[in-house]
C-alpha positions, -999 to 999 in steps of 0.1 A, spaced: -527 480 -95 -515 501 -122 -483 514 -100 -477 477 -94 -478 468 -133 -452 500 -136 -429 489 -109 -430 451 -120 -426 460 -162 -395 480 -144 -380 453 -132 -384 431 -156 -369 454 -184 -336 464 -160 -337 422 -161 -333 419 -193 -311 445 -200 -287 432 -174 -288 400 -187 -282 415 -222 -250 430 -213 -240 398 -192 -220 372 -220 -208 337 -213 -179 322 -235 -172 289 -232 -139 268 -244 -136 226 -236 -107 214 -249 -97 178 -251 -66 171 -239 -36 143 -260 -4 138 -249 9 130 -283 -21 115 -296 -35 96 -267 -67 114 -248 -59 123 -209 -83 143 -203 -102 180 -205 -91 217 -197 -126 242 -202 -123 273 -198 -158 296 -189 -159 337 -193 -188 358 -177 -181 391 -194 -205 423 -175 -190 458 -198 -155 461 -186 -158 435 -158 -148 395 -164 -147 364 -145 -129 334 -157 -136 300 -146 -111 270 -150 -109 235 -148 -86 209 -159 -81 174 -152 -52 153 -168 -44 114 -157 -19 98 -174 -18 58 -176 10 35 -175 -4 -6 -183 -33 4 -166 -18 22 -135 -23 61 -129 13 69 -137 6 108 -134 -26 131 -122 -30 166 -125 -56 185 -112 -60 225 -112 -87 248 -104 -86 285 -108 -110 316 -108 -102 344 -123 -116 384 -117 -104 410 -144 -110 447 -151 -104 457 -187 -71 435 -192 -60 439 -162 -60 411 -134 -80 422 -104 -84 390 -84 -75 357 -87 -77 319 -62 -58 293 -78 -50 254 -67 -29 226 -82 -24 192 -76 7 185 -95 10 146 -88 6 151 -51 27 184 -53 -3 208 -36 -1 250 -42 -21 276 -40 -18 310 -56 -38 341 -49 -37 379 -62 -55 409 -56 -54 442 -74 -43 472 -44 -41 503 -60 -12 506 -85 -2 469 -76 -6 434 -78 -3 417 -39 6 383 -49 4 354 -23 19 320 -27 16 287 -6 43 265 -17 69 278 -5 49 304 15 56 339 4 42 373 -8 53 397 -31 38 432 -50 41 438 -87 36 467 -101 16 477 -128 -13 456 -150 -4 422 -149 -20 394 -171 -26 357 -167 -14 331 -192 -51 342 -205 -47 325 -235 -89 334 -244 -74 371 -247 -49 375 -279 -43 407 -256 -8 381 -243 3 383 -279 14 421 -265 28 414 -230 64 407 -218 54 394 -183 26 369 -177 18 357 -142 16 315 -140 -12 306 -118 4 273 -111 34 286 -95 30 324 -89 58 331 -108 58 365 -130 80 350 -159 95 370 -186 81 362 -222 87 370 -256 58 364 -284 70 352 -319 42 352 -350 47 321 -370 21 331 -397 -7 317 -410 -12 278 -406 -40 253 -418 -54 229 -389 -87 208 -383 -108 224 -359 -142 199 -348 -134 183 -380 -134 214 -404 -101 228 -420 -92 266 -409 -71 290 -417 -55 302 -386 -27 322 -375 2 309 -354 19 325 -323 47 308 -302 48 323 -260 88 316 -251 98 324 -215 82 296 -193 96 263 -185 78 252 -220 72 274 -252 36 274 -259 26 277 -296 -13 289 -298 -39 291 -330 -65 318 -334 -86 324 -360 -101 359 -374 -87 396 -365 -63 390 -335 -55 423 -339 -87 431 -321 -92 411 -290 -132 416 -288 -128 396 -323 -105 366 -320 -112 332 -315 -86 308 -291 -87 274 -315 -58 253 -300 -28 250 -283 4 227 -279 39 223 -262 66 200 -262 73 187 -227 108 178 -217 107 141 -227 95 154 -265 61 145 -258 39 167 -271 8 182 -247 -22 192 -275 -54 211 -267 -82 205 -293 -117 219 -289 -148 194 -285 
């Protein structure tokens, strides 16, 4: 009985301790094109020690007198070591424009494999996701879109500090702008993105094409 006890109170503390070093981060951002809602983007992390998974979802449905004039749908999962992409399964419907993207770590590079139009390709080296939850992209000059596959060139500019509303609540945060994609991306993060273990992701806009402006603010 005692044995039993032992082996059980073993268990249950290798539990615990496994679920102490297990942490879930969690970002659900409403979506505005300019300032009319279309929908969500969330974002879930399951960080084990060096080991991550990333979880995405994002829905978007934009309405013209009442008619769907444009849907987007795109689901991803994400598997990094360190800050390095390991793994990744990706699908978009862009509007009825269907891809898939997948990636897988091999050694000293990245075997990427594309559905639309069908193609592989290696890259060499760490490669990075438009992982906007890790200020570690403020430091890149490549990121990998996991809409299209495309490894595209970018060039990170600090704007400074900049006051915005956050759930209501004025913050001081500090302002980066990604250029490189089809669209610059300007991001907000708040304390030390110096050290990514202690930043915080806050929001996120571009200006489309048409001068619309696509906004991400946290729920």
């Amino acid at each position: 009985m005692k044995r039993e006890l032992s082996t059980i109170l073993t268990i249950a503390v290798m539990l615990a301790s496994a679920a102490a070093q297990a942490q879930s981060r969690e970002w659900n951002f409403q979506v505005f094109l300019d300032d009319k809602p279309i929908g969500h983007h969330h974002y879930t992390l399951r960080e084990n020690g060096p080991e991550r998974e990333l979880k995405t979802e994002a829905r978007f449905d934009v309405k013209f007198l009442f008619i769907n004039a444009y849907r987007y749908v795109h689901d991803a999962s994400e598997r990094w070591r360190g800050n390095c992409l390991a793994r990744l399964t990706a699908r978009t419907d862009d509007n009825g424009d269907f891809s898939e993207v997948g990636a897988e770590q091999q050694g000293e590079h990245v075997a990427l494999t594309l559905s639309a139009p069908h193609r592989r390709e290696a890259v060499d080296g760490c490669l990075m996701t438009y992982a906007y939850w890790n200020a570690d992209i403020l430091r890149q000059k490549r990121l990998l879109n996991t809409q299209t596959g495309k490894v595209e060139s970018v060039t990170i500019a600090a704007l400074g500090e900049d006051k915005i509303i956050v759930r209501d609540t004025p913050m001081v945060a500090q302002r980066y702008r990604i250029s490189g994609g089809k669209h610059s991306i300007e991001l907000w993060y708040g304390a030390d993105v110096t050290n990514s273990t202690n930043h915080a992701w806050l929001a996120l806009q571009s200006t489309l094409d048409n001068g619309r402006k696509l906004r991400y603010q946290l729920k």
